[in-house]
C-alpha positions as CSV (number, residue, x, y, z in Angstrom):
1,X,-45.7,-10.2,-20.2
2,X,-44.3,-13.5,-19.2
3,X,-47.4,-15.2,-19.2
4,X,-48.4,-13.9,-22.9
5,X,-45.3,-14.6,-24.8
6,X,-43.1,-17.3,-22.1
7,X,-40.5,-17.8,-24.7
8,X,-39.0,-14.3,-24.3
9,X,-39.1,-14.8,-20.4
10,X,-35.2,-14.8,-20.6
11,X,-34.6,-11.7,-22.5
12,X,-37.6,-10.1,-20.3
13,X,-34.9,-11.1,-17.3
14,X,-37.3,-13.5,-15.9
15,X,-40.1,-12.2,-13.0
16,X,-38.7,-9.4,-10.7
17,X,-39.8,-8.4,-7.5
18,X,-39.9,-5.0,-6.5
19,X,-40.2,-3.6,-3.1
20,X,-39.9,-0.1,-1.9
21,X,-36.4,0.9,-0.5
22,X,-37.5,1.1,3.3
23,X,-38.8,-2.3,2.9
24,X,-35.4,-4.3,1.5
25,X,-34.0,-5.3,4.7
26,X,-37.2,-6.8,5.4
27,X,-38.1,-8.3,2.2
28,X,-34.3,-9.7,1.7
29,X,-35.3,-11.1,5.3
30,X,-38.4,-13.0,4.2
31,X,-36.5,-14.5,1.0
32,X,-33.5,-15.6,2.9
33,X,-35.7,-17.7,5.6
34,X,-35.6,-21.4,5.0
35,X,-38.6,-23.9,3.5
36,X,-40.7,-24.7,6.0
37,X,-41.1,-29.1,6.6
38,X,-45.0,-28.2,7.2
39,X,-47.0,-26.3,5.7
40,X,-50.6,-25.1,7.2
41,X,-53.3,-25.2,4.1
42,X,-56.5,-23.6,5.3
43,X,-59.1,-25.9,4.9
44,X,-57.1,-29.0,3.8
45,X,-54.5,-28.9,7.3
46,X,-51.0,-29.6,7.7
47,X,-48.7,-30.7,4.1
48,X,-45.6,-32.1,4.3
49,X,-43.2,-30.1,1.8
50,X,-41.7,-32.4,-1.1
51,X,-37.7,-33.7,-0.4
52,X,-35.2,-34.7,-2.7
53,X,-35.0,-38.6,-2.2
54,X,-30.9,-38.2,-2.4
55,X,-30.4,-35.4,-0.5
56,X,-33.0,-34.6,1.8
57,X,-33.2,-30.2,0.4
58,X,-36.6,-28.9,0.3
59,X,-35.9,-26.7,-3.1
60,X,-37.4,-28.9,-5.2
61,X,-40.2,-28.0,-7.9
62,X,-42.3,-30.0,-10.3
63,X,-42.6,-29.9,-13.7
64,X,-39.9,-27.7,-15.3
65,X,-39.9,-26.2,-18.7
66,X,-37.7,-28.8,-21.2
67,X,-36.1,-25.8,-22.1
68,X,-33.9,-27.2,-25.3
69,X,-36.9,-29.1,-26.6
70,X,-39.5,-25.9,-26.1
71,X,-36.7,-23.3,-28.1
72,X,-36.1,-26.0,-30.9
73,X,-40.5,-25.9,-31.3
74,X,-40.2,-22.1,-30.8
75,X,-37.2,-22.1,-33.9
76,X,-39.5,-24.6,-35.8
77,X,-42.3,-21.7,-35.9
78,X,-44.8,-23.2,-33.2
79,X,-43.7,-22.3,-29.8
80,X,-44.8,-25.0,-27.5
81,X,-43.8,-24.8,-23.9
82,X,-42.7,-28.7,-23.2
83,X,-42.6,-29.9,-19.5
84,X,-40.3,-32.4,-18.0
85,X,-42.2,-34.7,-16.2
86,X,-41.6,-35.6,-12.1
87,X,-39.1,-33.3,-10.0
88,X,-36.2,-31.7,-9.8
89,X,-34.1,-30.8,-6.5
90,X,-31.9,-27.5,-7.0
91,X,-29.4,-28.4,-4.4
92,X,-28.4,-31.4,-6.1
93,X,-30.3,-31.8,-9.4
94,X,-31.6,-35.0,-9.0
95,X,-34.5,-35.6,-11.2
96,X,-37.5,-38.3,-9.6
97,X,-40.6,-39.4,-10.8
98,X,-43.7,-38.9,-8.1
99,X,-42.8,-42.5,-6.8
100,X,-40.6,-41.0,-4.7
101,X,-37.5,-43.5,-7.0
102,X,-34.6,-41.2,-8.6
103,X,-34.2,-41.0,-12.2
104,X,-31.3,-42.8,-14.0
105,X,-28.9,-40.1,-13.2
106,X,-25.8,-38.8,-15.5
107,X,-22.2,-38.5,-14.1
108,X,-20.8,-35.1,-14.9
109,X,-17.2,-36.2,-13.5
110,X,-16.6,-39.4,-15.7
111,X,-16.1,-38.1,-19.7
């Protein structure tokens, strides 16, 4: 459903997983273990795993939906899902470009 109509993602309550009852110790066990440095790729060999420049986490992803931009085109009447461009670390939320630099960065604590 997500895929078909992404805007409603958030009402939908996003992706869930679902695992059989005698399988949740196990499954909360797999979720909970950290990101691996190295990754093996069949066929390609070992990756290194993306880091946050400032912080060194691993929870970092690429591309993430401009969310305010993408509901204002959805409001206009032509949902369009927008993309930030570079990365973004969840630990810290500092924002790079592939380059490895960090973004100009915004000070929450100074108003």
């Amino acid at each position: 459903m997500i895929r078909m109509d992404w805007f409603i993602s958030n009402l939908l309550g996003g992706i869930k997983l679902k695992v059989r009852p005698e399988d949740a110790e196990v499954a909360s066990e797999i979720l909970n273990q950290p990101i691996p440095e190295m990754l093996d790729v069949e066929g390609v060999g070992n990756c290194e795993q993306p880091k946050c420049p400032r912080c060194q986490a691993l929870d970092v992803s690429c591309e993430e939906l401009n969310k305010a931009l993408s509901y204002w085109t959805a409001y206009a009447g032509v949902p369009v899902p927008v993309y930030k461009q570079g990365w973004t670390c969840h630990a810290c939320g500092n924002e790079w470009e592939d380059q490895g630099g960090a973004l100009p960065e915004h000070d929450d604590t100074t108003h």
